[in-house]
C-alpha positions as semicolon CSV with decimal commas, in nm:
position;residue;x (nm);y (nm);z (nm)
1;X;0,000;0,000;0,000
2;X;0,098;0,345;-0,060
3;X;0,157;0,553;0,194
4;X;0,022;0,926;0,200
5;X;0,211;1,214;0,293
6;X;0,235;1,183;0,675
7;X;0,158;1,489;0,922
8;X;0,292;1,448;1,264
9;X;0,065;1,457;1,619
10;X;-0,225;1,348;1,718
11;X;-0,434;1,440;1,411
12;X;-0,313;1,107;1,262
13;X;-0,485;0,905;1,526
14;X;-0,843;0,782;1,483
15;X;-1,077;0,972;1,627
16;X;-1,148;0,832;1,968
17;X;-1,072;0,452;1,973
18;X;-1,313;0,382;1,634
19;X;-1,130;0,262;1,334
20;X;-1,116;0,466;1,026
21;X;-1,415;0,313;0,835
22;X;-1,638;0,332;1,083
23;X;-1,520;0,664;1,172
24;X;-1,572;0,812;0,861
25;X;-1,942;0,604;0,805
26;X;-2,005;0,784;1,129
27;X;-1,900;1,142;0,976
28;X;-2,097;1,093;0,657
29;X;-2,421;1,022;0,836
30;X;-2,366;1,358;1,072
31;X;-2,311;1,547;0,747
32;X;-2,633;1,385;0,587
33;X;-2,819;1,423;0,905
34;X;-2,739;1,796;0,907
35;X;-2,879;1,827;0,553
36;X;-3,227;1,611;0,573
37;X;-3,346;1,765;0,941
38;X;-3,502;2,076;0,959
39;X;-3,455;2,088;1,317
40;X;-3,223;2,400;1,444
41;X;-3,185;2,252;1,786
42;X;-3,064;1,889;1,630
43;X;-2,800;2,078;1,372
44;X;-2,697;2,305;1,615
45;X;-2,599;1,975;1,871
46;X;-2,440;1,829;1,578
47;X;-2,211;2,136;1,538
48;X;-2,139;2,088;1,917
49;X;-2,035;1,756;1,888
50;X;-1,843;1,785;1,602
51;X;-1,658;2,089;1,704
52;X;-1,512;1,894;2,039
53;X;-1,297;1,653;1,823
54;X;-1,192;1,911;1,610
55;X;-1,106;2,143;1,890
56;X;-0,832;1,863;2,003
57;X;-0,606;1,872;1,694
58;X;-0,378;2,125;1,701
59;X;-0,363;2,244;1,344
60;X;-0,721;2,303;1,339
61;X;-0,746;2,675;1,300
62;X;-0,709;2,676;0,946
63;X;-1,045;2,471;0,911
64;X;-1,254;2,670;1,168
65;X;-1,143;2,996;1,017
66;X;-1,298;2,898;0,653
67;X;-1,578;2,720;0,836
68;X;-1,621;3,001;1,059
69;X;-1,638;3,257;0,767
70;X;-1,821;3,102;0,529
71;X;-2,122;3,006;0,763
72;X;-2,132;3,370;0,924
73;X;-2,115;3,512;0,602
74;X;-2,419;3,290;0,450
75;X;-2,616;3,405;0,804
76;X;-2,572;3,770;0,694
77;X;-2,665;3,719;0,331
78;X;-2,960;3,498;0,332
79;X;-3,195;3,731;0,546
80;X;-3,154;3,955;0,232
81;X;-3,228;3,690;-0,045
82;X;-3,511;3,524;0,079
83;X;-3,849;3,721;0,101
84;X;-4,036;3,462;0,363
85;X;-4,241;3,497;0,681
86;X;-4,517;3,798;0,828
87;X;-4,316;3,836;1,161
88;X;-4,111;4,165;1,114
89;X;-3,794;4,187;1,318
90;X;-3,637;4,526;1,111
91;X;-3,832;4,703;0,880
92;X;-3,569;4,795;0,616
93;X;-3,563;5,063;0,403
94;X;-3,766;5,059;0,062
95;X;-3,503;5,014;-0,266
96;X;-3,558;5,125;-0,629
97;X;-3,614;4,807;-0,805
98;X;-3,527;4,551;-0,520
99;X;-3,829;4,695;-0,295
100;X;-3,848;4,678;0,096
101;X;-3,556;4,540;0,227
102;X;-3,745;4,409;0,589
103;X;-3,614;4,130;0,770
104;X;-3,855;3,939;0,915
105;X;-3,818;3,631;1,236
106;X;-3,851;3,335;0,986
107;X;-3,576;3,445;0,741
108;X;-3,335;3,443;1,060
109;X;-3,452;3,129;1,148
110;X;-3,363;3,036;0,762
111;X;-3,051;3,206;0,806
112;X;-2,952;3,000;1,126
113;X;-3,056;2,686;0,989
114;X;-2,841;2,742;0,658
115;X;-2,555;2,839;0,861
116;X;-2,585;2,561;1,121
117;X;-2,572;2,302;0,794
118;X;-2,260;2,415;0,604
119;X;-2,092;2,482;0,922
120;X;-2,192;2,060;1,049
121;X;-2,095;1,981;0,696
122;X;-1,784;2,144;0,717
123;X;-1,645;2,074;1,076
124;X;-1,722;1,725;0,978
125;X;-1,508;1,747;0,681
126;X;-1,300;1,884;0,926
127;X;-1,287;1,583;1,171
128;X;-1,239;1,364;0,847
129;X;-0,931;1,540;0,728
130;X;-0,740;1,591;1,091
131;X;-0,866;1,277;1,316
132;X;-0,861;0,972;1,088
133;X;-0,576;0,770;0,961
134;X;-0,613;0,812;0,591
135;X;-0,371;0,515;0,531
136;X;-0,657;0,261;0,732
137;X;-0,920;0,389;0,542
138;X;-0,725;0,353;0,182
139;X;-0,612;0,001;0,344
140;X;-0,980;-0,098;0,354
141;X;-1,126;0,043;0,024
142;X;-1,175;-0,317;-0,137
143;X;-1,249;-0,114;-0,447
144;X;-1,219;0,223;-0,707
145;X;-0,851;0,222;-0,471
146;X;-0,748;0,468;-0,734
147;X;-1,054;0,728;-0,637
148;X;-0,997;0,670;-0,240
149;X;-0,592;0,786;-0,302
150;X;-0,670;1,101;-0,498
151;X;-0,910;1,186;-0,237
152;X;-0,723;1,085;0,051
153;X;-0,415;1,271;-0,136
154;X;-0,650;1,585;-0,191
155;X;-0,775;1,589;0,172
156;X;-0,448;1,587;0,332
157;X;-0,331;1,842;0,102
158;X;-0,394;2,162;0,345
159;X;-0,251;2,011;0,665
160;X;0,105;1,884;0,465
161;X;0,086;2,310;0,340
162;X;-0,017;2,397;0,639
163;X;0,283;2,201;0,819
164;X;0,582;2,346;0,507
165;X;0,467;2,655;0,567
166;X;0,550;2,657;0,936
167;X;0,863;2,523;0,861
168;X;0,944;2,821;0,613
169;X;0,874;3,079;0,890
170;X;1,052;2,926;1,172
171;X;1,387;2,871;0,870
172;X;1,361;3,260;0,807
173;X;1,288;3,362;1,204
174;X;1,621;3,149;1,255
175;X;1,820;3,372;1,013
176;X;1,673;3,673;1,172
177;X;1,369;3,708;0,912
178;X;1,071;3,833;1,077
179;X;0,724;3,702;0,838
180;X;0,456;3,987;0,917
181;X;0,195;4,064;0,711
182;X;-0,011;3,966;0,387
183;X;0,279;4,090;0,167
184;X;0,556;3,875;0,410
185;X;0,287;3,579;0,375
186;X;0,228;3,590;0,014
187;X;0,623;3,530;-0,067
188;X;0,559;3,198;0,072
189;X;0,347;3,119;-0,165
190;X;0,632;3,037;-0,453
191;X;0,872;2,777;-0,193
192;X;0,504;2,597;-0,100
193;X;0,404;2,555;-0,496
194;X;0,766;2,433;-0,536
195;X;0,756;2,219;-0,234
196;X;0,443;2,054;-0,374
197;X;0,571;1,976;-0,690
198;X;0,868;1,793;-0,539
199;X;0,687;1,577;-0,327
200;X;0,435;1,498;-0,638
201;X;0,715;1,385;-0,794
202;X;0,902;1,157;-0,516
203;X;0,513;1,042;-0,430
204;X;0,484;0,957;-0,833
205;X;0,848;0,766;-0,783
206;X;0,751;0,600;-0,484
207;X;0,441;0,429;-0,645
208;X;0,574;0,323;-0,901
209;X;0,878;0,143;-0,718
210;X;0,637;-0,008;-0,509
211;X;0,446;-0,171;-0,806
212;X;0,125;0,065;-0,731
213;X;-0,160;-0,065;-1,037
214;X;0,025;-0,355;-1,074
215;X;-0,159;-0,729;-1,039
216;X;-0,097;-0,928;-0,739
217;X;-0,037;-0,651;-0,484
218;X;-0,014;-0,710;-0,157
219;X;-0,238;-0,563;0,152
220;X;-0,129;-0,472;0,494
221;X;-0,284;-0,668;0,745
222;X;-0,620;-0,511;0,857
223;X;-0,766;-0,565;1,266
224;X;-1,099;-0,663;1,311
225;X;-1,432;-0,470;1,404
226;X;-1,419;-0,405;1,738
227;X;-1,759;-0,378;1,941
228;X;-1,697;0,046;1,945
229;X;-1,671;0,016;1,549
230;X;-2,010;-0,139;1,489
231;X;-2,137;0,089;1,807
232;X;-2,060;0,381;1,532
233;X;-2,206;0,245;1,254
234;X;-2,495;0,161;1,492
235;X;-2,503;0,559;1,595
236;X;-2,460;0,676;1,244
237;X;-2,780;0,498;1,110
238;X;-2,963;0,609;1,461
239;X;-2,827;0,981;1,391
240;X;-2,972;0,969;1,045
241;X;-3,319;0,852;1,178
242;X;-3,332;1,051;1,421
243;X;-3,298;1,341;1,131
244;X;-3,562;1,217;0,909
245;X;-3,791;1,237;1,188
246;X;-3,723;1,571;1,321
């Protein structure tokens, strides 16, 4: 098997004491569940529990900052799209063209709901991408093993940036370089693209010396199910019940 481009701490480790698959079964049905309910109380608890496993790797503020934009940003701008609901909570001003701008108590309810969902969706990407062992689940894809790498390549793409370009600043602050700034920030931009090239390349090399595509490969040795494993998969078809009916 392959092995992916390894970023070191805890994020590696499964979340909790699940194994990969059922880890990531039990991600997919939060993300689903956050999409089918219409329930603000259930997506906001799913945001809650998804947050507190993300909270615990330490090169998580990358992810919460997009997450955290993004969903504030769609909470401002969907009051203003939507034209729902007889409860006023502002009466806006009246627009040439557009007409009354009024925001009323079910668009914010709208608003929260959309927001809750992308940002579920998101911190369970989130989870995905910093808690589970990557090689374990591309270990257990029995097929389309070509699909689960370039995703599992793809989704461990911002951590391994994320990682160079904390090495970069700490080289220059050791020769006396201080990185401040957008402008100081953006120069790193050319050494990352380079760096990522390179280890394409020795990736590309490594494959191919390992016989990756080839027939008769071999398979590292997988551990069984333990009774937490099918508790999650258990808890993942509960959780998506549970959003059908709310």
């Amino acid at each position: 098997m392959v092995g992916l481009p390894r970023v070191d701490g805890p994020e590696r480790a499964a979340t909790g004491a699940v194994s990969a698959v059922p880890s990531a079964i039990l991600l997919t049905a939060a993300a689903l569940a956050a999409l089918v309910t219409g329930s603000l109380f259930f997506v906001g608890a799913l945001v809650v529990a998804l947050l507190v496993p993300c909270l615990r790797s330490p090169r998580r503020r990358m992810y919460l900052f997009g997450i955290g934009i993004s969903s504030g940003l769609l909470f401002l701008v969907t009051p203003w799209l939507e034209n729902v609901g007889s409860h006023p909570f502002w009466p806006g001003p009246v627009v040439p063209v557009i007409g009354e701008l009024t925001i009323t108590r079910e668009e914010i309810a709208s608003a929260a709901l959309a927001s809750l969902r992308l940002a579920a969706v998101g911190l369970a990407f989130a989870v995905y991408a910093l808690r589970i062992d990557h090689d374990s689940l591309l270990g257990a894809a029995g097929w389309a093993r070509r699909s689960s790498l370039a995703v599992a390549l793809a989704t461990r793409l911002v951590p391994t940036l994320e990682r160079d370009a904390h090495g970069l600043v700490e080289a220059l602050q050791g020769r006396g370089v201080e990185v401040r700034g957008a402008r100081a920030h953006a120069r790193l931009l050319s050494p990352l693209l380079a760096g990522s090239l390179e280890r394409a390349l020795n990736l590309a090399e490594a494959m191919e010396a390992r016989g990756f595509g080839r027939p008769g490969r071999t398979r590292t040795p997988r551990r069984g199910w333990t009774r937490l494993d099918a508790l999650a998969v258990a808890a993942a078809i509960a959780l998506l019940g549970a959003a059908l009916w709310s």
